[in-house]
C-alpha positions in Angstrom: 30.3 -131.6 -41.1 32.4 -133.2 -38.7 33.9 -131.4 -35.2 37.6 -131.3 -36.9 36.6 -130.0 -40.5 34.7 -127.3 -38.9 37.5 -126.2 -36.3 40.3 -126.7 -39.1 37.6 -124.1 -41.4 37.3 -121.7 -38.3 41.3 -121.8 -38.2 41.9 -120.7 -41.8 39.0 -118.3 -41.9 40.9 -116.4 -38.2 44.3 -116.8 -40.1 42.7 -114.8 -42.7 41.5 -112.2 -40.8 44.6 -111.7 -38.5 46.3 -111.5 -42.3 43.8 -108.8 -43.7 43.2 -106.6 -40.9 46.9 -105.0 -41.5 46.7 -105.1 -45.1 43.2 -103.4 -44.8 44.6 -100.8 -42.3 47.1 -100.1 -45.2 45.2 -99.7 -48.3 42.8 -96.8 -46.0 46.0 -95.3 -44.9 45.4 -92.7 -44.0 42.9 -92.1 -41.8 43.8 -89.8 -39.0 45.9 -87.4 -38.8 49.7 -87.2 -39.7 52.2 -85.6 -37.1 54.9 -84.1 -39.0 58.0 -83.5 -37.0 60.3 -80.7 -38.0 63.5 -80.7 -35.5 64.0 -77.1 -36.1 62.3 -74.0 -34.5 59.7 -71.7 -36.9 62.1 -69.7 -38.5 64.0 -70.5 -41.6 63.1 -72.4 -44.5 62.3 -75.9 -43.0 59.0 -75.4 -41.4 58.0 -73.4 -44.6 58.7 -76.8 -46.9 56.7 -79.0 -44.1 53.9 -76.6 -44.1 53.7 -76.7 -48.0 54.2 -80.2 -48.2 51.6 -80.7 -45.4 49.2 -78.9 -46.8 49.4 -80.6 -50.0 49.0 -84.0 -48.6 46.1 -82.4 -46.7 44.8 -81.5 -49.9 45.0 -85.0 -51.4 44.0 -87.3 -48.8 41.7 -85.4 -46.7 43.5 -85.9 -43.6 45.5 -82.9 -41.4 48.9 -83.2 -41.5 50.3 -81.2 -38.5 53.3 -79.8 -38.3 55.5 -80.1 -34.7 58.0 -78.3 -34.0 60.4 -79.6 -31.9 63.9 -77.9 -31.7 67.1 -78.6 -30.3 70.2 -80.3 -30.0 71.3 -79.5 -33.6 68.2 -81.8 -34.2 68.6 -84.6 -32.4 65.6 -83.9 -29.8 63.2 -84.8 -32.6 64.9 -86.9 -34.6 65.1 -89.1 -31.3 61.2 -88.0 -30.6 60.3 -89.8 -34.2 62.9 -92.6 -33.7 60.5 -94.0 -30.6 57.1 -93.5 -32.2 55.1 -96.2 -33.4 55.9 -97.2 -36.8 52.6 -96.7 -38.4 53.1 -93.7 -41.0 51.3 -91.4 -38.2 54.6 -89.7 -37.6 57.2 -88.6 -39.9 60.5 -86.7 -39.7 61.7 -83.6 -41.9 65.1 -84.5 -42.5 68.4 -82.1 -43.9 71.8 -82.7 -43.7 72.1 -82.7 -40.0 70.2 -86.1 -39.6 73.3 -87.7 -40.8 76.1 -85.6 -39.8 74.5 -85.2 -35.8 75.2 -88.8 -34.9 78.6 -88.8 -36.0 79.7 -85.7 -34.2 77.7 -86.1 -31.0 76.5 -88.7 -28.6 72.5 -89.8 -30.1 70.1 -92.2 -28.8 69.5 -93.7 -32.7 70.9 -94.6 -35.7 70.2 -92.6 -38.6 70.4 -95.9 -40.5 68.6 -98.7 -38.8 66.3 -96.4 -37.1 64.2 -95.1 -40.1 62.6 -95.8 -43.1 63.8 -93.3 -45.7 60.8 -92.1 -47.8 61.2 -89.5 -50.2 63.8 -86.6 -50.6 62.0 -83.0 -51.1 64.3 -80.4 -52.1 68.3 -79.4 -52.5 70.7 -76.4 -53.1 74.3 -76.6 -54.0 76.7 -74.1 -51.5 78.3 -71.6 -52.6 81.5 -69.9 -51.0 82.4 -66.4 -50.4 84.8 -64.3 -49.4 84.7 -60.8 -47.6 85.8 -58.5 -50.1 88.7 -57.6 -47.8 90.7 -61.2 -48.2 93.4 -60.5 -50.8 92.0 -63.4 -53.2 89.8 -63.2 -56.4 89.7 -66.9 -57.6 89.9 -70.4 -55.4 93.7 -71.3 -56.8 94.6 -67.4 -54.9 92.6 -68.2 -52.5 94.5 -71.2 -51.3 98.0 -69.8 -51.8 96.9 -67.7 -49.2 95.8 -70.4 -47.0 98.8 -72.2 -46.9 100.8 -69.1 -46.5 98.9 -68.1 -43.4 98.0 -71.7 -41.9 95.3 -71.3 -38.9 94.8 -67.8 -39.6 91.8 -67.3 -42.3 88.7 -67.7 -40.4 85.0 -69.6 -41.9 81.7 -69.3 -40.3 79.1 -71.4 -39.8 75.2 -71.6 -38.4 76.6 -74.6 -36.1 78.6 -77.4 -35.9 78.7 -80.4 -37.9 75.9 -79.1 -40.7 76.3 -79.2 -44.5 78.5 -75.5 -44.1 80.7 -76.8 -41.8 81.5 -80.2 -43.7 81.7 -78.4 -46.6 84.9 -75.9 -45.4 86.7 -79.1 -43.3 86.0 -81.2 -47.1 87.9 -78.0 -48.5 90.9 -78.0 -46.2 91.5 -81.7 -46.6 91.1 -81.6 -50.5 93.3 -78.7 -50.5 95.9 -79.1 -48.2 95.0 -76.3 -46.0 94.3 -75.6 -42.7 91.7 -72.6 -41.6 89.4 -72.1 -38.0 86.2 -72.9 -37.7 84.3 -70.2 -36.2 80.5 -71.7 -34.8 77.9 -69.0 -34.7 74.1 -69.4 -33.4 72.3 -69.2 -36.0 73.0 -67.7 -40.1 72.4 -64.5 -39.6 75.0 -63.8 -37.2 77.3 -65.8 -38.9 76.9 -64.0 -42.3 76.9 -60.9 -40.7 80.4 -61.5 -38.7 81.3 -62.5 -42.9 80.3 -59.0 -43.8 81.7 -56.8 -41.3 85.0 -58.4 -41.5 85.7 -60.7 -38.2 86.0 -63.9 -40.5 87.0 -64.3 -43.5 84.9 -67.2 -45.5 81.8 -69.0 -45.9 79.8 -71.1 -47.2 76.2 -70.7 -47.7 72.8 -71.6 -50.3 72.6 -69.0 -53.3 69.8 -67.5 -52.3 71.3 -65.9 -48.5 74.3 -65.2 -50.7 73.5 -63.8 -53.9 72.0 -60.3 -52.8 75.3 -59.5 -51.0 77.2 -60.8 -54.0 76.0 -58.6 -56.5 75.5 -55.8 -54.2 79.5 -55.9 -53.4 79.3 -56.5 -50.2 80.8 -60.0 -50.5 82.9 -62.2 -53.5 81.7 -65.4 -55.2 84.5 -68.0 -55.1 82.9 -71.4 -55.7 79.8 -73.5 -56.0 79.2 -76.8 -55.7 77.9 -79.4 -58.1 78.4 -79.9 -61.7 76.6 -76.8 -63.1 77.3 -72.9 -62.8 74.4 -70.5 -61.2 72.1 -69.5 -63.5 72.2 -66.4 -60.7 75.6 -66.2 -61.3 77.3 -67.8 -64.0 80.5 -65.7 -63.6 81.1 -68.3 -60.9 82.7 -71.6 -61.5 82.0 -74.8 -59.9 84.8 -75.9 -57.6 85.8 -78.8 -60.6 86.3 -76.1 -63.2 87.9 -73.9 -60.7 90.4 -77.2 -59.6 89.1 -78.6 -57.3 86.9 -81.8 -58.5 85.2 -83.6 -55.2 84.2 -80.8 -53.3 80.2 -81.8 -53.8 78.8 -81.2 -50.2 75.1 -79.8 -50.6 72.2 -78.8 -48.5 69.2 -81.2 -49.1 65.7 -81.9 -46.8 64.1 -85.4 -47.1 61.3 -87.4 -45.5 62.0 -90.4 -43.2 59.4 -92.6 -40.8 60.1 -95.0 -38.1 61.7 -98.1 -39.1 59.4 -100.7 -39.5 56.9 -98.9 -40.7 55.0 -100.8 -43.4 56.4 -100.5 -46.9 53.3 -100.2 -48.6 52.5 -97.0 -46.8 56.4 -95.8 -47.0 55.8 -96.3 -51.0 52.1 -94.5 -50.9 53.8 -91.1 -48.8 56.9 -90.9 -51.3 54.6 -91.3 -54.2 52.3 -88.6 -53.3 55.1 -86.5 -52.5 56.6 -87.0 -55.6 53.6 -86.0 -57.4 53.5 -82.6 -55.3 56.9 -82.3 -56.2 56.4 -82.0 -59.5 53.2 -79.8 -59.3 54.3 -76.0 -61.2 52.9 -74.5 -57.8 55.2 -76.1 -55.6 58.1 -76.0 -58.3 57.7 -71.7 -57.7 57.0 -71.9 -54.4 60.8 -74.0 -53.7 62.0 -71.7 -56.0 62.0 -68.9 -53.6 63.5 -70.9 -50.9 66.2 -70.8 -53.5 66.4 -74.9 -53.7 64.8 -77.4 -56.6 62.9 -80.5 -56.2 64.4 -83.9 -55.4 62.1 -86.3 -56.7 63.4 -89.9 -55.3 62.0 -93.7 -54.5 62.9 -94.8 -50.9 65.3 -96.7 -52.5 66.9 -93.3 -54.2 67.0 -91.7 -50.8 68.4 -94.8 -49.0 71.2 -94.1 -51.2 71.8 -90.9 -51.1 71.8 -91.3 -47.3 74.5 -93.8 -47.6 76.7 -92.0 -49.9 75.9 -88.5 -47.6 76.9 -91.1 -44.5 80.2 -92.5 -46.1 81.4 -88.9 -47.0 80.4 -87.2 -44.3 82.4 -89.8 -41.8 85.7 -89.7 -43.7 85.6 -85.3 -43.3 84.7 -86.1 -39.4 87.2 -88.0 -39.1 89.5 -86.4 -41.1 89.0 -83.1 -39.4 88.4 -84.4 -36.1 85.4 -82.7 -35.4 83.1 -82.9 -32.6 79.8 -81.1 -31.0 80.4 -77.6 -29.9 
């Protein structure tokens, strides 16, 4: 063998290494532990849903999946953490509806778009709306009569600004001609507390924070969201029967990774999520966190994001709202 058919050999045989050794690296994926980031503090129901997700994939693979912590900014402080980490599937992002609506209403060092790879949505609840029993309004239709006869006087909560709560009381003053005050509290508890004792008026809120107070009296069921009535409640119409149609803001939480990060491993995390997903176990276990599986392709999430981004821009925009 001559000196140039034995270089061009040793060429082809280093191309095909430098071409294997990432596709290699893929197929083991994983193997070391996975750092999921959770941009809330402990309490509530997101770090729950990482931890049960986590384990799972724990489970499954063989690999700890770690949950971080890492509050702040109404999310932005780890969204921006997972936004600069290498795009390898070694860190991924618990997302809700704050991962779209942040950047629009405050100043963020990524793009909820080009910065990420979606992966796999988890879980979702439709909101629901209620009144202190105090208001002098029994149905949505009375409801906004009263609105417009009292413009900038009828008061909403919410757990802060620019989340699914808030969009979803600006999205019902523009589709219903009214005008009401936004009233930002830290946190749900005070918020649906101020609700109860009087000092605002509406809000909107899950089922499950809702419900107890509902059918305890202490509160009255206006509206839900989405195209179905509670099986909770089904006294309560949805805010198309009640005349309203387009009024579908929702809480959801999703999956997302570092853009860039190899499709092949994007695919393997939202296919063994979506086979957890549909596990009877963690069916229940959601269930009490009073939401339902999502079960989506990246490609399902990438448009839901989308549609969630359009909407959510036009009620910013609309409503002028900014960080508070």
């Amino acid at each position: 063998m001559n000196f140039s058919n034995l270089a061009a050999r040793m060429f082809a045989i280093a191309v095909l290494i430098s071409l294997a050794g990432p596709a290699s690296a893929q197929q083991i994926y994983p193997s070391k532990p996975i750092r999921f980031v959770v941009p809330y503090p402990p309490g509530g129901s997101t770090t729950p849903v990482a931890r049960l997700i986590g384990e799972k994939l724990t489970e499954r693979w063989g690999q700890p999946v770690l949950i971080d912590n890492r509050p702040g900014a109404n999310t932005v402080i780890g969204t921006e953490a997972v936004a600069k980490s290498p795009a390898d599937g070694y860190t991924i992002l618990l997302t809700s509806v704050a991962y779209i609506s942040a950047p629009l209403v405050m100043s963020t060092h990524y793009d909820a778009v080009k910065d990420f790879a979606p992966v796999a949505t988890l879980i979702g609840a439709e909101l629901l709306m209620a009144l202190h029993p105090g208001v002098p309004a029994n149905n949505l239709r009375d409801f906004i009569a009263l609105a417009r006869s009292r413009p900038g006087q009828l008061n909403y909560a919410t757990s802060a600004a620019g989340g699914s709560t808030h969009l979803a009381a600006e999205l019902l003053n523009i589709l219903a001609g009214i005008k009401t005050q936004h009233i930002p509290y830290k946190g749900g508890g005070p918020a649906l507390a101020d609700l109860m004792g009087g000092q605002v008026q509406f809000h909107f809120n899950t089922p499950l924070n809702l419900t107890p107070h509902i059918k305890g009296g202490k509160l009255k069921a206006i509206a839900v969201t989405g195209k179905a009535r509670l099986a909770s409640l089904p006294q309560v119409p949805t805010f198309t029967e009640a005349g309203l149609p387009g009024l579908d803001v929702r809480e959801w939480m999703g999956v997302v990774a570092p853009a860039g990060t190899p499709k092949p491993i994007v695919d393997k995390l939202s296919t063994e999520i979506g086979k957890i997903l549909d596990t009877p176990e963690v069916k229940d276990a959601v269930a009490k966190f009073g939401m339902a599986p999502i079960v989506s392709t990246p490609e399902q999430m990438a448009a839901l994001l989308q549609a969630d981004l359009t909407k959510f821009a036009m009620i910013v925009k609309t409503a002028n709202i900014k960080s508070e």
